[in-house]
C-alpha positions in Angstrom: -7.6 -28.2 23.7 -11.3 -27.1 23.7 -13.8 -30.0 24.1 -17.4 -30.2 25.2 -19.0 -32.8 27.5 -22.6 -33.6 25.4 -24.7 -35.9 25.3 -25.6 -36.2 21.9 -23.8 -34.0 19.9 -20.6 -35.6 18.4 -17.6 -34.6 20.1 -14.2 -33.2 18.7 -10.7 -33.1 19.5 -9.8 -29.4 18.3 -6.7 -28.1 19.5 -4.7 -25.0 19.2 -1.8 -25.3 17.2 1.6 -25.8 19.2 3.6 -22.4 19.2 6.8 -24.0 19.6 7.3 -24.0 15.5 6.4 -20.3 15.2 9.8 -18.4 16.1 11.5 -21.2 13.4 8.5 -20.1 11.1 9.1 -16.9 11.4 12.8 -17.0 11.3 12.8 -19.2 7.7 10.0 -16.2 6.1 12.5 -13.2 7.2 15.2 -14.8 5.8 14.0 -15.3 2.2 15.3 -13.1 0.0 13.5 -10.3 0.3 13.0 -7.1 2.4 11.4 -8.1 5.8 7.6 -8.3 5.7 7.5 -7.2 2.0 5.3 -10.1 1.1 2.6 -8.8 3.7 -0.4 -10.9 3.6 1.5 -13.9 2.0 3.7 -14.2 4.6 1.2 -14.4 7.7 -0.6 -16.8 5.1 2.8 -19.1 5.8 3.0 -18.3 9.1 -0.6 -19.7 9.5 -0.2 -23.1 7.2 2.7 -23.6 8.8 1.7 -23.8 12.2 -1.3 -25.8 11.1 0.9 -28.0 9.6 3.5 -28.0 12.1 6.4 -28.1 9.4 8.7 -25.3 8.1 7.7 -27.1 4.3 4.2 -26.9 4.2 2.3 -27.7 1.0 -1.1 -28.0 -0.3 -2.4 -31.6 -1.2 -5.8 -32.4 -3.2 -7.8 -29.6 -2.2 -11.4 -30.2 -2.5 -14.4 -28.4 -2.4 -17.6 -29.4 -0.5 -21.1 -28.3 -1.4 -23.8 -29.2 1.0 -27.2 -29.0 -0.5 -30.7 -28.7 1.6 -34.1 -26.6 1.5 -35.7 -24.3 4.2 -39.3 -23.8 5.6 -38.6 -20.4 6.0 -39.1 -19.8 1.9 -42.8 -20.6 2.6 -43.0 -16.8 3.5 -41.7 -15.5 0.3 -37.9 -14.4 1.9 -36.0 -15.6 -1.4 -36.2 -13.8 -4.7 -35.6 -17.4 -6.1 -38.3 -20.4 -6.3 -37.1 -23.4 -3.9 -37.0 -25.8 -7.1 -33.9 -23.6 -7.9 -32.0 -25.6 -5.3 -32.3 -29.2 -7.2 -31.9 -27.5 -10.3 -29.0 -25.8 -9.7 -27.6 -29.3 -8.3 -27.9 -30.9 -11.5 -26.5 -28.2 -13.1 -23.1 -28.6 -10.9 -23.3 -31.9 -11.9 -23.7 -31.3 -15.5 -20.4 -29.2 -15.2 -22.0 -26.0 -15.9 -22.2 -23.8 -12.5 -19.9 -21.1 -11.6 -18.1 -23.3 -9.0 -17.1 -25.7 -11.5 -14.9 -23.8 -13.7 -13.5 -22.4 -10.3 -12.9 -26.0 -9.2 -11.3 -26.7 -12.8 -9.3 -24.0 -13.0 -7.4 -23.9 -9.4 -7.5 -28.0 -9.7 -10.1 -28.6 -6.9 -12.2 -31.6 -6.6 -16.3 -31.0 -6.5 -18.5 -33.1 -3.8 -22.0 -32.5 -3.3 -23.8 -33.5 -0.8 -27.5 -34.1 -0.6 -28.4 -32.8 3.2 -31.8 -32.9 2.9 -32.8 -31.0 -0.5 -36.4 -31.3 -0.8 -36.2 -33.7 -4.3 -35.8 -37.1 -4.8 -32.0 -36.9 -7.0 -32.3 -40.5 -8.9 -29.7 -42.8 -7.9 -26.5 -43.2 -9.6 -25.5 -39.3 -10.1 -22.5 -38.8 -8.3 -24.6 -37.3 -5.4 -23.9 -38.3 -1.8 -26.9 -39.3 -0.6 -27.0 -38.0 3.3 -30.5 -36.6 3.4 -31.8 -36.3 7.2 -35.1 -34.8 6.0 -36.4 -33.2 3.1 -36.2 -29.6 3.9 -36.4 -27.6 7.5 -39.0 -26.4 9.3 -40.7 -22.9 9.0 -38.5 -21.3 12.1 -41.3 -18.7 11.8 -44.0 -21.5 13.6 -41.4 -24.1 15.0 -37.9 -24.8 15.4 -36.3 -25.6 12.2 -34.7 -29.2 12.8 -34.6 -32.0 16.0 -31.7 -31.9 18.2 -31.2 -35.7 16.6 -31.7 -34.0 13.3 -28.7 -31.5 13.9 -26.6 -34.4 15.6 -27.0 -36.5 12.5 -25.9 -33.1 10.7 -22.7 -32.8 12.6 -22.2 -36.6 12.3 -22.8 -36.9 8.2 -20.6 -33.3 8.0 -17.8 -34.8 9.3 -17.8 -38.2 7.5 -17.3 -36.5 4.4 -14.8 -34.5 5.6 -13.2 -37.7 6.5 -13.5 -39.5 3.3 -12.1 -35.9 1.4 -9.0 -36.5 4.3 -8.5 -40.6 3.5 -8.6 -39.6 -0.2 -5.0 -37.2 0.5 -6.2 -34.0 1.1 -5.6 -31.2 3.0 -6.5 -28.5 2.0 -10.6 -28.2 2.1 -13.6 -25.2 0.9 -16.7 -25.4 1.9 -20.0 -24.3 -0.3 -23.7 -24.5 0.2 -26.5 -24.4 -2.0 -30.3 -23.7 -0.3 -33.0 -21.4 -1.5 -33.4 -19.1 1.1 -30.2 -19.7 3.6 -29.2 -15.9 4.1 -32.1 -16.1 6.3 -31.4 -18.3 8.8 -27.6 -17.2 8.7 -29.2 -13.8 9.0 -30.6 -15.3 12.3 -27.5 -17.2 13.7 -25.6 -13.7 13.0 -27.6 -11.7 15.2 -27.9 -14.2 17.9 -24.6 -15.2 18.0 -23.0 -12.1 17.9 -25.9 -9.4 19.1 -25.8 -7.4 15.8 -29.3 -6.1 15.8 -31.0 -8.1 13.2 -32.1 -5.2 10.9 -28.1 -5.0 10.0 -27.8 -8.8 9.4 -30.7 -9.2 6.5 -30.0 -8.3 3.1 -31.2 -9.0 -0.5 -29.8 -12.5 -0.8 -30.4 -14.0 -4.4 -31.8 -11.0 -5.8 -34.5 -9.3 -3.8 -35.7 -5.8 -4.4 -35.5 -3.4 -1.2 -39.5 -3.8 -0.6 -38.6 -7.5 -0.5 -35.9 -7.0 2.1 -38.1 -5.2 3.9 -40.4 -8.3 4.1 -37.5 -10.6 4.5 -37.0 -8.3 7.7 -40.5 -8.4 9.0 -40.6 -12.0 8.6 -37.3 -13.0 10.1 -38.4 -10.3 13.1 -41.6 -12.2 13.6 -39.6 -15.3 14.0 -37.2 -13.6 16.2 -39.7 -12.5 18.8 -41.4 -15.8 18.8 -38.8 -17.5 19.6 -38.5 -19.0 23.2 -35.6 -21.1 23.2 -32.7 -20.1 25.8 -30.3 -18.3 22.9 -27.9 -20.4 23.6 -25.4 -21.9 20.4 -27.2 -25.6 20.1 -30.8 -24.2 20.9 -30.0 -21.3 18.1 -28.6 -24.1 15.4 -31.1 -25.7 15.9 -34.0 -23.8 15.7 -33.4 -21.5 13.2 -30.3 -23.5 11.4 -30.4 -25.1 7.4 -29.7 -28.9 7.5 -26.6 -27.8 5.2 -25.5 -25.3 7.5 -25.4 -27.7 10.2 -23.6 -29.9 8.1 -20.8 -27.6 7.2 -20.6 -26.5 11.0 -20.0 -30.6 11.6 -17.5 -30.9 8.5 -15.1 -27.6 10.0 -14.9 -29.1 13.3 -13.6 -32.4 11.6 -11.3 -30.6 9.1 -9.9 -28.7 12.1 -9.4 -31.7 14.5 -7.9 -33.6 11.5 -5.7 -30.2 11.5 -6.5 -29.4 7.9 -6.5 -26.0 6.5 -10.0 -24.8 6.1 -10.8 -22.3 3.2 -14.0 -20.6 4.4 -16.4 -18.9 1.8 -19.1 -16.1 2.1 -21.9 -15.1 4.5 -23.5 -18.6 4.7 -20.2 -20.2 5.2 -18.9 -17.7 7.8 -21.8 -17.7 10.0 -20.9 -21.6 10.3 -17.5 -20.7 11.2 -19.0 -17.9 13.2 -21.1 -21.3 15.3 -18.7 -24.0 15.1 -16.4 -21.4 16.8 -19.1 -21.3 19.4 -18.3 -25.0 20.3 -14.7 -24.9 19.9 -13.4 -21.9 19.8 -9.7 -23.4 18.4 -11.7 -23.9 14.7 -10.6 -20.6 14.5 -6.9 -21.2 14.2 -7.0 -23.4 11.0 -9.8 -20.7 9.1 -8.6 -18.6 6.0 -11.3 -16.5 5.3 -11.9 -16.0 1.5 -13.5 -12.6 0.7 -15.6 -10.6 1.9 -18.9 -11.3 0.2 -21.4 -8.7 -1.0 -24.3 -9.8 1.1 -25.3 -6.6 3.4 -24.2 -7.7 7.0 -20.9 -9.8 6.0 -18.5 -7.3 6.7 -20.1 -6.6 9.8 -19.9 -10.0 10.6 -16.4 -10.3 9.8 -15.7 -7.5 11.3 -17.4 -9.0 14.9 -15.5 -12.3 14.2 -12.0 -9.7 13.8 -10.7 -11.6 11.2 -8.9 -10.4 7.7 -10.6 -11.6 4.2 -8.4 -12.1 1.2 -10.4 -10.5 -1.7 -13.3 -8.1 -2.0 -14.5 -8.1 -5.0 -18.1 -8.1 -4.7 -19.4 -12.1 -4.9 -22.6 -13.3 -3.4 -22.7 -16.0 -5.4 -21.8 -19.2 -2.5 -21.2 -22.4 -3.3 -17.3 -22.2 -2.4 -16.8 -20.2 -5.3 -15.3 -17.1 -3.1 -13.0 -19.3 -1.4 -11.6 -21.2 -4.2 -11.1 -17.7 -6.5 -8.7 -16.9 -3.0 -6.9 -19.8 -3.3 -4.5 -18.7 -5.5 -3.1 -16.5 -2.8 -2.9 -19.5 -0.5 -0.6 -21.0 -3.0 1.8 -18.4 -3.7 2.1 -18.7 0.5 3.2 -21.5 0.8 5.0 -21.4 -2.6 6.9 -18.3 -1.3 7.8 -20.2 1.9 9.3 -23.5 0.2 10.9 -22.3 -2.8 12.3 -18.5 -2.2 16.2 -18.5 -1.3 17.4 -17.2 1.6 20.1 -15.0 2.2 22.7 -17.0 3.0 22.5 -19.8 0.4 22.1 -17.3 -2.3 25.4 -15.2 -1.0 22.7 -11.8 -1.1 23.7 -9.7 1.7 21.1 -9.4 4.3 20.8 -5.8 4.6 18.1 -5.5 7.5 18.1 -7.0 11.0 
């Protein structure tokens, strides 16, 4: 069990999944018919569900997909090929039906929540938006930290409330997506603190930029970094150079994981969370399926640092949960593969291997 003793910062129950199952696990996959580890990534995909689960008949209930939604300080200093209006815009345009998450979410039979986490817009009531703004918009980390230590405990709090409502409603199963103008920077910044990847290897063209617009993207986020004074340590980081949705999401995995739900974990954005909620609990870890590998320059290294195994690669950069839910598919066949393949001895097949 991994816990933290804080003062402020909500505490979780996260722990590792008990082993005991895994030899029966293990046992029921190399007895389906078929030649021992011929399934490859499916089967450590069952192995993994199933010790989440702790049951030799996992299955997949209501999975939904969370977008958390906030704008960044940080975009004052041109980093983001995109105008910050972009964020509310697109917001209304995932609630209109027409953004590429929601034919994902249709297609695979997800359920879409967004969440407002502090998008710098005031949404009209009555929209289908929850409403859990802490502030409109982060700091500029390039002057001042980005958020409050209260600001980023109300984060983690309002993360994993939703995550509890997504887990009273019957599922679990859970993406997460993010929409912010501007957040490859500050996951550009969590990434090399977090993992000491020097920073010129973390930054990349986000939305769009052109390679003389990295290059300011760089000088700015370098700036910042040598300003900085803080004691580099996970909270102070969050904190201080953190989105209010990024925050959020860290708060929402730590729930999912301590509710022991299987967490589908998206691109760069969304694996630098995983990459600092692992900070806190290490454990996370065990209930993370990682997506793809996104096409944001840095994500493979971070991956990579974070020795973990995507599903796909097939070039997205696009967020909003829309990598994780496109790998979903796979997760399916899984636990598909585990429940409904025969095994040898039911189907009279003789088991030619030992």
């Amino acid at each position: 069990m991994q816990t933290q003793n804080r003062t402020r910062m909500k505490t979780f129950q996260i722990h590792k999944p008990d082993e005991a199952i895994r030899p029966l696990l293990i046992d029921k996959i190399n007895n389906l018919t078929k030649p021992k580890g011929s399934l490859g990534r499916l089967e450590e995909l069952a192995l993994q569900v199933g010790l989440i689960q702790q049951s030799l008949e996992p299955e997949l209930r209501n999975p939904q997909n969370i977008i958390f939604a906030a704008d960044h300080g940080i975009v004052d200093e041109g980093v983001s090929f995109s105008p910050k209006e972009v964020t509310w815009q697109q917001i209304s345009n995932f609630l209109r039906g027409g953004a590429g998450v929601n034919f994902f979410c249709r297609q695979h039979g997800f359920e879409l929540k967004i969440v407002d986490a502090g998008v710098d817009y005031d949404f009209p009531a009555g929209k289908g938006i929850i409403d859990f703004k802490v502030r409109k918009g982060t700091r500029n980390f390039l002057y001042e930290a980005a958020m409050t230590r209260e600001e980023a405990d109300l984060c983690i709090e309002r993360g994993a409330e939703v995550v509890r409502l997504c887990h009273s409603e019957g599922c679990n199963v859970i993406s997460f997506g993010e929409m912010g103008i501007g957040n490859t920077s500050p996951s550009s910044m969590w990434m090399s603190c977090l993992t000491g990847i020097p920073l010129e290897q973390c930054v990349g063209a986000g939305s769009g930029l052109s390679s003389e617009g990295v290059q300011r993207k760089y000088s700015v986020l370098k700036q910042s970094l040598e300003r900085y004074t803080g004691n580099g340590a996970a909270e102070d980081v969050m904190c201080y150079f953190g989105g209010l949705e990024m925050v959020m999401a860290v708060g929402a995995m730590l729930q999912a994981a301590e509710l022991n739900m299987v967490i589908l974990v998206d691109g760069f954005i969304m694996t630098n969370c995983m990459l600092m909620a692992s900070k806190f609990y290490p454990a996370v870890l065990n209930y993370a399926i990682f997506g793809h590998q996104g096409d944001e320059t840095g994500h493979k290294l971070l991956l990579n640092a974070m020795n973990v195994n995507p599903l796909i690669n097939m070039g997205l950069r696009l967020g909003e949960g829309t990598g994780a839910i496109c790998a979903y598919p796979l997760i399916d066949s899984a636990v598909r593969m585990i429940n409904e393949m025969d095994n040898f001895a039911h189907a009279a097949v003789t088991k030619y291997f030992e």
